[in-house]
N, C-alpha and C positions, 0 to 999 in steps of 0.2 A: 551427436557431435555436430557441431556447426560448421557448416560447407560455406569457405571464401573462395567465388570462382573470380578468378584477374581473367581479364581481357586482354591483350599484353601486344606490341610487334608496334611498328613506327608510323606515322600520322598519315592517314589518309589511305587505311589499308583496311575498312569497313565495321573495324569495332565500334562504331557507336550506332551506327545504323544497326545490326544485329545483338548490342542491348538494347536497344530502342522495342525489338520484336521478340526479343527475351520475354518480355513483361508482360506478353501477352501468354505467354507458356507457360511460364511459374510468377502466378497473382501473390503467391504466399512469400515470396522470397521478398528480400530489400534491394533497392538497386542505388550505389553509388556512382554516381556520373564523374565524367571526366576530371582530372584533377588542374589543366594547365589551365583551359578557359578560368577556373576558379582565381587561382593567383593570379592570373592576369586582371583581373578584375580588382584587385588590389592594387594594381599599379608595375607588377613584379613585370620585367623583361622575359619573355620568353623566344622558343625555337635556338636559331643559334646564334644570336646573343644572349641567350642565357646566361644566371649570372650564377656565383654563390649563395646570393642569398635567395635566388629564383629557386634554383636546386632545395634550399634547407626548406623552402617554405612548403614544396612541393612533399618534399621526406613528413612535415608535418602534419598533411593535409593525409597523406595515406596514413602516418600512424595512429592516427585518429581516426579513419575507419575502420581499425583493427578492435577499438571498444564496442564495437555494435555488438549484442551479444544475438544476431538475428543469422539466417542463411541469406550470403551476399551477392551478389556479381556484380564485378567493380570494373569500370570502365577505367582499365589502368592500375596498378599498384607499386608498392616499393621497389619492384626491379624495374622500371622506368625511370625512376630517379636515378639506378646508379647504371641504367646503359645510356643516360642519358647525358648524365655527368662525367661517363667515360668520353665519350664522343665528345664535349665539351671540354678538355681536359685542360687546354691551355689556359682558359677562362675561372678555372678551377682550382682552388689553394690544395695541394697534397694533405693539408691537416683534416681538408672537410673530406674530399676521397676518404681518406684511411678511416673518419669517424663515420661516413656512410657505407663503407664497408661492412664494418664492426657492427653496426644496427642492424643491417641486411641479417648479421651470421645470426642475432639473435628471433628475429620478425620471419624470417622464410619459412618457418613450420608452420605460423598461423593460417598461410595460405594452404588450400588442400589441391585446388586445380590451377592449374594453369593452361589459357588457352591462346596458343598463336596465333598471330594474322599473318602471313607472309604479305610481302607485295606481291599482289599482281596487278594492278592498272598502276599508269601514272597518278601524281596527289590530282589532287580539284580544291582550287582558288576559292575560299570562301572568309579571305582577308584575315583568316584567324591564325592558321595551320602554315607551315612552312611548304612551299611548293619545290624546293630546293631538288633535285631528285639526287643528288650527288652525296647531300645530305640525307634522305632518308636512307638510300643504301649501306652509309657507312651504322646507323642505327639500325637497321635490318640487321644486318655482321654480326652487329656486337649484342642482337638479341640472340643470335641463332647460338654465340659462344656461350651467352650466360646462360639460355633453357639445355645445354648438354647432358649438364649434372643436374637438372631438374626435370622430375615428371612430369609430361606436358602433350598437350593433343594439338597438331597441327592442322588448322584446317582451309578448306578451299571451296570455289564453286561462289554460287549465286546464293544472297542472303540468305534463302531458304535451305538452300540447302545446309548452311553453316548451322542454322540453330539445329537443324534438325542431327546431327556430328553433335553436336554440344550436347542436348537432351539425352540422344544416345549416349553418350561418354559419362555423364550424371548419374545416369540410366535414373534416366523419370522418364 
């Protein structure tokens, strides 16, 4: 069976730094990077002005790492789009919520792990990421609502320790 581990929780709460040292622990696996730097890179508005079509394009970018047929760990996946699009909501048409809803119900099995970042520091200014804190806590919220009903390992501590929680929880 092919293992999609998401990386998952709100910006600048050290997922990418611990896929970064993933890659050194599982050489065999695939590693999807971040998905907002990508659309922005496109031109796409991202953080919070985010827009609809920032959101669809983003929903596009994960459901297309879902054809890898490889073991992944993905810096972010499809429930980023819709905690993110919740927190976004005024900026966001009801038709596209309800149609990213509806793709979630169908795509959330693909995934097999899910792993939290909670906050714990403030963000860190690297002109990309929103620094907003007011803003990542309300996306914190509403990751903690959406991982309820999903199997999912939260984790903490010093980079090292987090992969080492991760590889545990894989059990590799």
């Amino acid at each position: 069976m092919i293992k999609r581990v998401a990386l998952v929780g709100a910006s600048s709460t050290g997922k990418t730094t611990v896929f970064e040292l993933l890659k050194t622990k599982l050489p065999k696996w695939e590693f999807i990077s971040e998905s907002t730097r990508t659309v922005q890179k496109y031109g796409f508005i991202i953080n919070e002005a985010g827009t609809e079509a920032t959101q669809l394009a983003i929903a596009t970018y994960h459901l297309k790492t879902l054809l890898q047929p490889y073991n992944l760990i993905l810096d972010r996946c499809f429930l980023d789009v819709l905690v993110y699009t919740s927190v976004l909501d005024k900026n966001i048409p009801q038709r596209t919520t309800t149609y990213l809803e509806s793709v979630w119900e169908e795509v959330k099995e693909e995934y097999t792990h899910f792993i939290y970042f909670p906050i714990e520091f403030n963000a860190v200014e690297d002109g990309v990421r929103s620094v907003d804190e007011e803003w990542r806590h309300q996306v914190d919220i509403e990751f903690k609502n959406r991982l309820q009903s999903l199997r999912h390992l939260t984790i903490s501590g010093s980079p090292m320790q987090r992969v080492s929680q991760i590889t545990k929880y894989l059990n590799i």
